[in-house]
C-alpha positions as CSV (number, residue, x, y, z in Angstrom):
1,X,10.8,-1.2,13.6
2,X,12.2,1.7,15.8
3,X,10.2,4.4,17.3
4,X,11.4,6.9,14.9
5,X,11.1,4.5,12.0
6,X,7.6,4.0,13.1
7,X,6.8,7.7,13.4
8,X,8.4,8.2,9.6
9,X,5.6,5.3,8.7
10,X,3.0,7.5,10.2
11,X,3.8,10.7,8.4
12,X,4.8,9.7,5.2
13,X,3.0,6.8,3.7
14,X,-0.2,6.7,2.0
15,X,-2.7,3.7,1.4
16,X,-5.3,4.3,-1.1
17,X,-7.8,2.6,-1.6
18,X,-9.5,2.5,-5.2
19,X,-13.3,2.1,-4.4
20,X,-14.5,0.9,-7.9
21,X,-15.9,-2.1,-7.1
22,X,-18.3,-3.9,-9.0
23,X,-19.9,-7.5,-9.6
24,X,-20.9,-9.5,-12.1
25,X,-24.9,-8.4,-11.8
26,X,-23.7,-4.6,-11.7
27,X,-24.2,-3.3,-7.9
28,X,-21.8,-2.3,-5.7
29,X,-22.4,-3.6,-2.4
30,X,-22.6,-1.4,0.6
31,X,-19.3,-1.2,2.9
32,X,-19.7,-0.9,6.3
33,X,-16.2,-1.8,7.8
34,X,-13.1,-1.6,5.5
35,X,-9.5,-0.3,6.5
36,X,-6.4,0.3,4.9
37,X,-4.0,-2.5,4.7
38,X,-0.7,-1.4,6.8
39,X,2.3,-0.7,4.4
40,X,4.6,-3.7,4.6
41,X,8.1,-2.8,6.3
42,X,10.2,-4.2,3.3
43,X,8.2,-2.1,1.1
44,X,8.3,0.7,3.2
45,X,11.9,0.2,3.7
46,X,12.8,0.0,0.2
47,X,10.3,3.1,-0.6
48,X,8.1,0.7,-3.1
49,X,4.9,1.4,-4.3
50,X,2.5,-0.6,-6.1
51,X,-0.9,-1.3,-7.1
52,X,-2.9,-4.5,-5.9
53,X,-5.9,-5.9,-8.1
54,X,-8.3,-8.0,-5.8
55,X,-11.2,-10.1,-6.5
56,X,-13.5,-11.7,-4.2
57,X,-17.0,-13.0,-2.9
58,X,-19.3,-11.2,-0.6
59,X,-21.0,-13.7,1.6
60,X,-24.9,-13.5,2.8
61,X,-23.5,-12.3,6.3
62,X,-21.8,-9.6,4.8
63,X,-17.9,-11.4,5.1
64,X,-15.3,-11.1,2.3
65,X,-14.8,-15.2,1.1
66,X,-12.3,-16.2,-1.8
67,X,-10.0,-13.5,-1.8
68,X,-7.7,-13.6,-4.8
69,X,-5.2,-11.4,-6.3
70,X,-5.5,-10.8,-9.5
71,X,-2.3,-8.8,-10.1
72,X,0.3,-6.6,-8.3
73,X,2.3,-3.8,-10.1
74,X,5.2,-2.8,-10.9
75,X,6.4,-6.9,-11.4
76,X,9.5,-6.1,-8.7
77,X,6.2,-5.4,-5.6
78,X,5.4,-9.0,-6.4
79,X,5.8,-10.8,-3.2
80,X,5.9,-7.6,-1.1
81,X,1.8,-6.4,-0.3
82,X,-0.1,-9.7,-1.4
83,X,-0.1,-10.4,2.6
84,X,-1.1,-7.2,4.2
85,X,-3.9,-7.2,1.8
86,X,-5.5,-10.6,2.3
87,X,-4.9,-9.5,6.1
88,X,-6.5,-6.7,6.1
89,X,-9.7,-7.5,3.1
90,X,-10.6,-10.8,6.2
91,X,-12.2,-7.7,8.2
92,X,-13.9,-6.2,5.5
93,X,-17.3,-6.1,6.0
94,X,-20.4,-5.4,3.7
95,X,-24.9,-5.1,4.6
96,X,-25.7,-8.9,5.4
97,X,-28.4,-10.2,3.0
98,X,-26.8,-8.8,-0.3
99,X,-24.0,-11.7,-1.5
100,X,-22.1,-10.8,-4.1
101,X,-19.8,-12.8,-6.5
102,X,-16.3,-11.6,-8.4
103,X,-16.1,-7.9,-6.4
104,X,-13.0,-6.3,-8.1
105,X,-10.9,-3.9,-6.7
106,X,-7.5,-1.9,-6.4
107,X,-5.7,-0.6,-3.5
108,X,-2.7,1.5,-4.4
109,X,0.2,1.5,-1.8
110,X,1.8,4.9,-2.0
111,X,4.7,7.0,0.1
112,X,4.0,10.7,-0.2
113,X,4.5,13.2,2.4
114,X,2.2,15.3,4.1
115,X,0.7,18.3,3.0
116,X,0.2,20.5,6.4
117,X,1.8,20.0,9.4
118,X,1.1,21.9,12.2
């Protein structure tokens, strides 16, 4: 990706991340480490945006185990963000000593430019 390419990436894309997680008994673990996935090139390239559902386990150390996608919209972003999210939801990290089964959650890949620049 060139330098200017790279800059454009900076400025103008947008990772959100939809922080409703839950699990089957009810509580919400508490995060302690959890970044945006990077915006895949292609996508980026192609100005996509789409919506990944994620499910997974929260370990007694606090790790993110059995990630699993549960979907990826619009149909055409299949195939596109599935990586950069299991990438990125590896270094997620939650308190130790509170595991926590089927954690569901969205992160929405969006491009949108900023609002003040200075």
């Amino acid at each position: 990706m060139g330098m200017v390419m790279r800059l454009a990436h900076l400025l103008f894309s947008v990772v959100l991340l939809v922080f409703s997680l839950s699990s089957v008994a009810g509580v919400s673990p508490k995060a302690i480490e959890r970044a945006f996935p990077p915006y895949p090139a292609d996508a980026f390239a192609k100005r996509m945006r789409a919506d990944v559902k994620i499910k997974f386990d929260i370990d007694e150390k606090g790790q993110v185990i059995h990630p699993e996608i549960i979907s990826v919209t619009p149909d055409d972003a299949k195939g596109m963000f599935e990586s950069s999210v299991f990438y990125t939801i590896k270094k997620w990290r939650y308190e130790s000593g509170n595991p926590a089964k089927n954690i569901v959650t969205t992160i929405k890949f969006r491009m949108q430019p900023p609002t003040d620049i200075r």
